[in-house]
VEXSEPA-180869 format. One record per residue: z, y, x of N, C-alpha, C in turn; residue in one letter; residue number from 1. Coordinates in steps of 0.001 Angstrom, whole numbers, plus 500000, padded with zeros to 6 digits. Layout:
BEGIN
@nz: Z	ny: Y	nx: X	caz: Z	cay: Y	cax: X	cz: Z	cy: Y	cx: X	resn: A	resi: NUM
...
% end
This chain:
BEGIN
@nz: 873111	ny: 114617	nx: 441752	caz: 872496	cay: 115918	cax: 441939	cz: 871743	cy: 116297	cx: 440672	resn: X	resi: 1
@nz: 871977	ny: 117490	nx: 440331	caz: 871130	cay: 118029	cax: 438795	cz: 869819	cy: 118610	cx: 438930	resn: X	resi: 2
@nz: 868793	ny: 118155	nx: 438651	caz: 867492	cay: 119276	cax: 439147	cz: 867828	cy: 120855	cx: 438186	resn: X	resi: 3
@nz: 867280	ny: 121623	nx: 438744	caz: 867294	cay: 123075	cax: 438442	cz: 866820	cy: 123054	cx: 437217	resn: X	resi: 4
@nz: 865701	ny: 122108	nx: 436583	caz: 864542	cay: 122356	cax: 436149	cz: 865373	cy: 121880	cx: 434990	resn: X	resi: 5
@nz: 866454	ny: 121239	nx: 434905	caz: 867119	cay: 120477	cax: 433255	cz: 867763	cy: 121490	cx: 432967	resn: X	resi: 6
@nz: 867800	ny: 121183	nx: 431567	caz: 868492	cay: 122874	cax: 431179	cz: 870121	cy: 122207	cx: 430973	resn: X	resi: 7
@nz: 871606	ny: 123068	nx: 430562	caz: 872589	cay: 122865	cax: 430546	cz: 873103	cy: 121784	cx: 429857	resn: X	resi: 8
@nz: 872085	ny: 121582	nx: 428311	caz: 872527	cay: 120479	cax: 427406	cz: 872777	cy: 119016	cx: 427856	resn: X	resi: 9
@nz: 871088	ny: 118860	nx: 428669	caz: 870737	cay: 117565	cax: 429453	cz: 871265	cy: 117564	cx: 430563	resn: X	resi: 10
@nz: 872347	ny: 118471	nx: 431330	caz: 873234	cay: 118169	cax: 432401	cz: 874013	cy: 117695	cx: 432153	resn: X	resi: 11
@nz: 874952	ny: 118068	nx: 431225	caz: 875978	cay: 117765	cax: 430639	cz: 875798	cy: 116140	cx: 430421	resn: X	resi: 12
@nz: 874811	ny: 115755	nx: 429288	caz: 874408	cay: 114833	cax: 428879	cz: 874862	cy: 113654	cx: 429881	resn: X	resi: 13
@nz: 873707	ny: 113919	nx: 431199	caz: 873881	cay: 113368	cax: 432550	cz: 874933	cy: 113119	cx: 432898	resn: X	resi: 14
@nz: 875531	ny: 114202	nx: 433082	caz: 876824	cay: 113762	cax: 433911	cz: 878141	cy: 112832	cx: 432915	resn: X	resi: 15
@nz: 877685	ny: 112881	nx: 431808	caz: 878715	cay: 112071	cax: 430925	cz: 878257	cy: 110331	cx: 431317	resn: X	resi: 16
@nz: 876575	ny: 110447	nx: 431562	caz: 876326	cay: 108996	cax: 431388	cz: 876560	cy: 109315	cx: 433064	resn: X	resi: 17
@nz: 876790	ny: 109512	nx: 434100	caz: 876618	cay: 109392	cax: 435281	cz: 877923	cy: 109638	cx: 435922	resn: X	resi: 18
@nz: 879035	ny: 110024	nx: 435170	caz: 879960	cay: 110153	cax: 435681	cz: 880379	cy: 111652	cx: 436635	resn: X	resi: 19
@nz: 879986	ny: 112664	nx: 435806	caz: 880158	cay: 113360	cax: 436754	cz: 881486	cy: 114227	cx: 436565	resn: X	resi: 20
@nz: 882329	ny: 114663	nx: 437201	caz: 883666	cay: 115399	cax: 436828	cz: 884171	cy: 116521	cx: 436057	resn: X	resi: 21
@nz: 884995	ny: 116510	nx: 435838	caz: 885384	cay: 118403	cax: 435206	cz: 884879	cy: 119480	cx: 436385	resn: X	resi: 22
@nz: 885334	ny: 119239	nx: 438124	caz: 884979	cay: 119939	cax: 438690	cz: 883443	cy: 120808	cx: 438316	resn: X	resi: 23
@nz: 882873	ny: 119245	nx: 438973	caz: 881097	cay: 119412	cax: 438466	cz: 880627	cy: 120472	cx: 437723	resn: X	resi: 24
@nz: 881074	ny: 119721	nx: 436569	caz: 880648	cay: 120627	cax: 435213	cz: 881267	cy: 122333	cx: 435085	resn: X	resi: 25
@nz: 882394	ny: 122047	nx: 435714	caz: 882884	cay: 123994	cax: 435819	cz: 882096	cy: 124281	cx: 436651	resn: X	resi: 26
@nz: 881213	ny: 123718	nx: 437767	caz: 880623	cay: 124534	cax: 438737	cz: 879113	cy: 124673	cx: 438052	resn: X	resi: 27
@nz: 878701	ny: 123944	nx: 437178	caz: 877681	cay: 124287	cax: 436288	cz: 877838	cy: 125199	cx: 435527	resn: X	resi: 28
@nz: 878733	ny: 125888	nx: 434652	caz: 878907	cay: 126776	cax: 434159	cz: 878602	cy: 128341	cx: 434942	resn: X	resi: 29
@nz: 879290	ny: 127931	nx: 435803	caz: 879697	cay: 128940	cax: 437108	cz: 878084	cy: 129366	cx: 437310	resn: X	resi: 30
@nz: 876912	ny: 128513	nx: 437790	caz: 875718	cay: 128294	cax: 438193	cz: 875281	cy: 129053	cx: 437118	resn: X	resi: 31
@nz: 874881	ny: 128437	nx: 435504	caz: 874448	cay: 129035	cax: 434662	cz: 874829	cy: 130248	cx: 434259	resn: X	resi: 32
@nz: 875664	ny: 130774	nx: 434334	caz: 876398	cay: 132169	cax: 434060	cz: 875674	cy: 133224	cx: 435011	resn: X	resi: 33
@nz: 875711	ny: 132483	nx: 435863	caz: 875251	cay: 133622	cax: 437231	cz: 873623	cy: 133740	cx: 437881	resn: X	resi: 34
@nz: 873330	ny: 133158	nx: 437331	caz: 871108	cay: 132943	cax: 437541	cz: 870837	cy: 134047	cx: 437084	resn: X	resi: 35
@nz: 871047	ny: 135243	nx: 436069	caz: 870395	cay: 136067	cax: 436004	cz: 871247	cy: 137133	cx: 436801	resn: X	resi: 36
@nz: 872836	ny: 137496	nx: 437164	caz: 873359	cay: 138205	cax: 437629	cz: 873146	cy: 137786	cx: 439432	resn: X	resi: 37
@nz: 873374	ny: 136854	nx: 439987	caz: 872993	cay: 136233	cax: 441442	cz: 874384	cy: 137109	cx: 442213	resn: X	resi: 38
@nz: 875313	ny: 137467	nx: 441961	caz: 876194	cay: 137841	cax: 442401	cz: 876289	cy: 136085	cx: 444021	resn: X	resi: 39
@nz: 877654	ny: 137116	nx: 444716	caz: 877673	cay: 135868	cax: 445558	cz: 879135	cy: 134965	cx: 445236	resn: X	resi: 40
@nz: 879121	ny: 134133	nx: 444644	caz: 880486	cay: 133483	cax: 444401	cz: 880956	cy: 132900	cx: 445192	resn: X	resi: 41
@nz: 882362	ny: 132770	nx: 445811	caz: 883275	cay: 132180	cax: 447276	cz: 883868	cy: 130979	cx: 446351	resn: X	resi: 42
@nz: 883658	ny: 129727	nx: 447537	caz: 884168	cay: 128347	cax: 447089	cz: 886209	cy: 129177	cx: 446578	resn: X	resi: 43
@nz: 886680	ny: 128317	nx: 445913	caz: 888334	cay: 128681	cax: 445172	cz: 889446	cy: 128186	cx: 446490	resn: X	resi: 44
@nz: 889814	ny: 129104	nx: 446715	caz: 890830	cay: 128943	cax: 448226	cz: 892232	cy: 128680	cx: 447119	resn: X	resi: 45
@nz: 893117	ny: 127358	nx: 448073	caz: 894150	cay: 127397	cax: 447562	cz: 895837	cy: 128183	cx: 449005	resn: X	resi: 46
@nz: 896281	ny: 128275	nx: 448165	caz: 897638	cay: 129198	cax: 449267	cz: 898989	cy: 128889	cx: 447682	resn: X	resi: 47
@nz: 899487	ny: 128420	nx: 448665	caz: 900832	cay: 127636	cax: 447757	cz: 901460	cy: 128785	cx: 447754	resn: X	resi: 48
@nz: 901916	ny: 129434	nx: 448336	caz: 902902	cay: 130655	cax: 447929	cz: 902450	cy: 131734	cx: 447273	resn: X	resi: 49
@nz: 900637	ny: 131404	nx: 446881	caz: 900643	cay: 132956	cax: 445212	cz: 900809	cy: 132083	cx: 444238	resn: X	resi: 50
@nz: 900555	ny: 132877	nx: 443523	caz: 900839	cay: 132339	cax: 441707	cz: 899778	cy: 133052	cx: 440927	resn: X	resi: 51
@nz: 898757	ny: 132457	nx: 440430	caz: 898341	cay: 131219	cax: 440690	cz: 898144	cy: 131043	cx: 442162	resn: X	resi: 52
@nz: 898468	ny: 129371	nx: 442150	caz: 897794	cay: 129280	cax: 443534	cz: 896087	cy: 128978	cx: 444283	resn: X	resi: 53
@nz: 895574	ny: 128795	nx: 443128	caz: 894175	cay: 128949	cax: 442910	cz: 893404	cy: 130332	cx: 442942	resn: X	resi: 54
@nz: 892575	ny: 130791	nx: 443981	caz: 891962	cay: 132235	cax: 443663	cz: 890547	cy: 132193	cx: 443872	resn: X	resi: 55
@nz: 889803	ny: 132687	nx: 443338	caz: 888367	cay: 132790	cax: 443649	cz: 887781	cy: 134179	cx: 443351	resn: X	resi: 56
@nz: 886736	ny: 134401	nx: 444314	caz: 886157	cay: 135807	cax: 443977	cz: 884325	cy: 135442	cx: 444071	resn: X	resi: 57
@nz: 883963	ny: 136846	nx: 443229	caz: 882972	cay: 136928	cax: 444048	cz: 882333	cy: 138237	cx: 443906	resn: X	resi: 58
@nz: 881326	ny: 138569	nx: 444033	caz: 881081	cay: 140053	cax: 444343	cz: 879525	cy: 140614	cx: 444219	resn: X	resi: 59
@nz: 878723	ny: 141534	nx: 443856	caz: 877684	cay: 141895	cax: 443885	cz: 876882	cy: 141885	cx: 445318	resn: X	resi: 60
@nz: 875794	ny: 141412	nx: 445218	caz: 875563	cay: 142064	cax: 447231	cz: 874433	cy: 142623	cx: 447206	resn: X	resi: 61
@nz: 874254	ny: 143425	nx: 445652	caz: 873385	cay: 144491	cax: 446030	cz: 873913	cy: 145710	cx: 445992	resn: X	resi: 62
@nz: 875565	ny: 145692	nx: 446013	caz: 876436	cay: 147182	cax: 446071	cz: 876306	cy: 147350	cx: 447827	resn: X	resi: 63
@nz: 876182	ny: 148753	nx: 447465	caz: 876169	cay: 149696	cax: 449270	cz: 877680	cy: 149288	cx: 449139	resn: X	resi: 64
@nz: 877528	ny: 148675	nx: 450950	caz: 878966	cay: 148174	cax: 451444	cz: 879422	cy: 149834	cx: 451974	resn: X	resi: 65
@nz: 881126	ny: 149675	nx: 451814	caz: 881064	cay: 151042	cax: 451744	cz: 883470	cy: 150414	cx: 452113	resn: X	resi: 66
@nz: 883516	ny: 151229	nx: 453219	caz: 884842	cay: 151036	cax: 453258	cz: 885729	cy: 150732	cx: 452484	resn: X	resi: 67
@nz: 886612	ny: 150144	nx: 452167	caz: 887630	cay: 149866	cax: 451363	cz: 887019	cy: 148588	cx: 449837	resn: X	resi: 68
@nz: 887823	ny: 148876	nx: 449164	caz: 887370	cay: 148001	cax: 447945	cz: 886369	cy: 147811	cx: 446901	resn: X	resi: 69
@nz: 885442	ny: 146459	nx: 447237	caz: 884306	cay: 146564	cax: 446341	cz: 884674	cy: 147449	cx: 445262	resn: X	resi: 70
@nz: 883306	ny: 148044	nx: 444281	caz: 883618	cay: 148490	cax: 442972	cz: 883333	cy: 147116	cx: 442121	resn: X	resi: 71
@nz: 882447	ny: 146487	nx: 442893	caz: 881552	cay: 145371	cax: 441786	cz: 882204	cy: 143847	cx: 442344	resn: X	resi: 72
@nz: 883357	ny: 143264	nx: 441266	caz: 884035	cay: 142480	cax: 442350	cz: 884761	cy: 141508	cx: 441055	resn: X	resi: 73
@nz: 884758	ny: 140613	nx: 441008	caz: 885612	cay: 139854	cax: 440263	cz: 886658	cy: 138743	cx: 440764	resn: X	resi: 74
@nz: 887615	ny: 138520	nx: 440159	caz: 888597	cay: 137444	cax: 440511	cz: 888787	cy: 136866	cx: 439733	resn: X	resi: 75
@nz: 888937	ny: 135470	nx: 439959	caz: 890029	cay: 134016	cax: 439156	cz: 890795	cy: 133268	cx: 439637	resn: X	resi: 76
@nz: 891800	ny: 132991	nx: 438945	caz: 893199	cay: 131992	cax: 439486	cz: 893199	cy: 131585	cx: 438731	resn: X	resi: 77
@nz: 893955	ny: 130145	nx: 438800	caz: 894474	cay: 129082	cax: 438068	cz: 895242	cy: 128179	cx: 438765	resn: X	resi: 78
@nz: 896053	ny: 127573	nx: 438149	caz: 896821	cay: 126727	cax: 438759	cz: 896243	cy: 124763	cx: 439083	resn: X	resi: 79
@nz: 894786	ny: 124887	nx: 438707	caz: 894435	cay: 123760	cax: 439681	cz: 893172	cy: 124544	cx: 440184	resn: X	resi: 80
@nz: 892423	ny: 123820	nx: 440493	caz: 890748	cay: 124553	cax: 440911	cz: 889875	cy: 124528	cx: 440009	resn: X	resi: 81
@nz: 890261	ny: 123433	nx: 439022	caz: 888926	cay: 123269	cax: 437701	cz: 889403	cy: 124533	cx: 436879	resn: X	resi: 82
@nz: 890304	ny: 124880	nx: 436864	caz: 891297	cay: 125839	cax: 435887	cz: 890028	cy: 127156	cx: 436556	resn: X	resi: 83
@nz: 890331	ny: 127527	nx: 437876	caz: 889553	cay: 128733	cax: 438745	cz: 888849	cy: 128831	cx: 438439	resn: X	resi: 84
@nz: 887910	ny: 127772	nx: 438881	caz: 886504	cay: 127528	cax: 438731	cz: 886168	cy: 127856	cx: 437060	resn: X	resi: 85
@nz: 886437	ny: 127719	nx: 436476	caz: 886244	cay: 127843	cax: 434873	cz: 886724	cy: 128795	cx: 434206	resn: X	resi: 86
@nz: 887529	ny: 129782	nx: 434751	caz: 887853	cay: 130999	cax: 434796	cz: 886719	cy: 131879	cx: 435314	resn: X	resi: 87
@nz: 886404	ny: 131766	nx: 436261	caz: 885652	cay: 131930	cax: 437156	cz: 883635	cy: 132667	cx: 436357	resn: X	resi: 88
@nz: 883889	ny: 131158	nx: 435283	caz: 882390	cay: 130941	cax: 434438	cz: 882915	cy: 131738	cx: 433642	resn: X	resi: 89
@nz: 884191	ny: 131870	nx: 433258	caz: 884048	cay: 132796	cax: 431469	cz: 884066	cy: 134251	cx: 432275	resn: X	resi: 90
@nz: 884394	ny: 134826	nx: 433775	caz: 884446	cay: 135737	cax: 434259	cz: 882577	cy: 136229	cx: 433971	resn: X	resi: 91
@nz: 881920	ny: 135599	nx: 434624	caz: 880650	cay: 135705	cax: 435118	cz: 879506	cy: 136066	cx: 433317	resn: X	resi: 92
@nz: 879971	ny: 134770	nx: 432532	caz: 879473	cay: 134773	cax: 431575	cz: 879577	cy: 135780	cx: 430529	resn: X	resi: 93
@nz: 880741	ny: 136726	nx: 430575	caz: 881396	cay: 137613	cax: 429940	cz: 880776	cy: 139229	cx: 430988	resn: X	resi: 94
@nz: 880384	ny: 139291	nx: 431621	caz: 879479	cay: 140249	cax: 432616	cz: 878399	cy: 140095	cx: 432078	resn: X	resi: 95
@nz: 877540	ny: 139067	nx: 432284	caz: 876532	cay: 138664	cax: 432119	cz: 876054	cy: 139311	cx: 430650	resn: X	resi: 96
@nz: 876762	ny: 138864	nx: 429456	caz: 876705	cay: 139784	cax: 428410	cz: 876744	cy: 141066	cx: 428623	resn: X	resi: 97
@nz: 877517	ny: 142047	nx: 429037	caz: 877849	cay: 143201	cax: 429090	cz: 876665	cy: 143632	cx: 429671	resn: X	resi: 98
@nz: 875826	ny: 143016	nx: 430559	caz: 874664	cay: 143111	cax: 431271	cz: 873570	cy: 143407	cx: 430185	resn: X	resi: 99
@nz: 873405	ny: 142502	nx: 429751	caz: 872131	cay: 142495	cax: 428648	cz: 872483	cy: 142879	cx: 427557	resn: X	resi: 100
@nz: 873515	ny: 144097	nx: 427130	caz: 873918	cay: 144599	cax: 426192	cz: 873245	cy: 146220	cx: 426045	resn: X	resi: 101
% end
């Protein structure tokens, strides 16, 4: 488990001496990308018959819900889940700029 309070360098760090996975670490990215945006990100659903078969979303939830298709909404695929998931971070992290621009 990572305390909140370590910043990204010394996670990393950690999880190299602690063993922690590619998953892990894409979901740290994912985490850090998104602390100042707080969007809501959905665990990466797999379905063998899309392409990719990896998809993940996630979405603003301070947009007025409003029939039909978010405006404020992002997606990632990949063809494993670390692939998604890490798609997922350059999605968030690449907002995130545009944010504080």
């Amino acid at each position: 488990m990572i305390l909140k309070s370590v910043t990204r360098n010394v996670a990393r760090e950690m999880s190299r001496l602690w063993g922690m996975d590619d998953l892990e670490a894409a979901w740290i990215d994912v985490h850090d990308a998104n602390l100042s945006l707080r969007w809501n990100v959905e665990r990466p659903r797999y379905e063998e018959r899309r392409r990719p078969p990896w998809q993940q979303f996630a979405f603003d939830p301070l947009e007025t819900p409003r029939v039909g298709r978010r405006s404020h909404s992002l997606s990632a695929g990949g063809d494993s889940e670390i692939e998604c998931v890490r798609e997922m971070a350059r999605h968030l992290a690449s907002l995130k700029r545009r944010v504080a621009a």
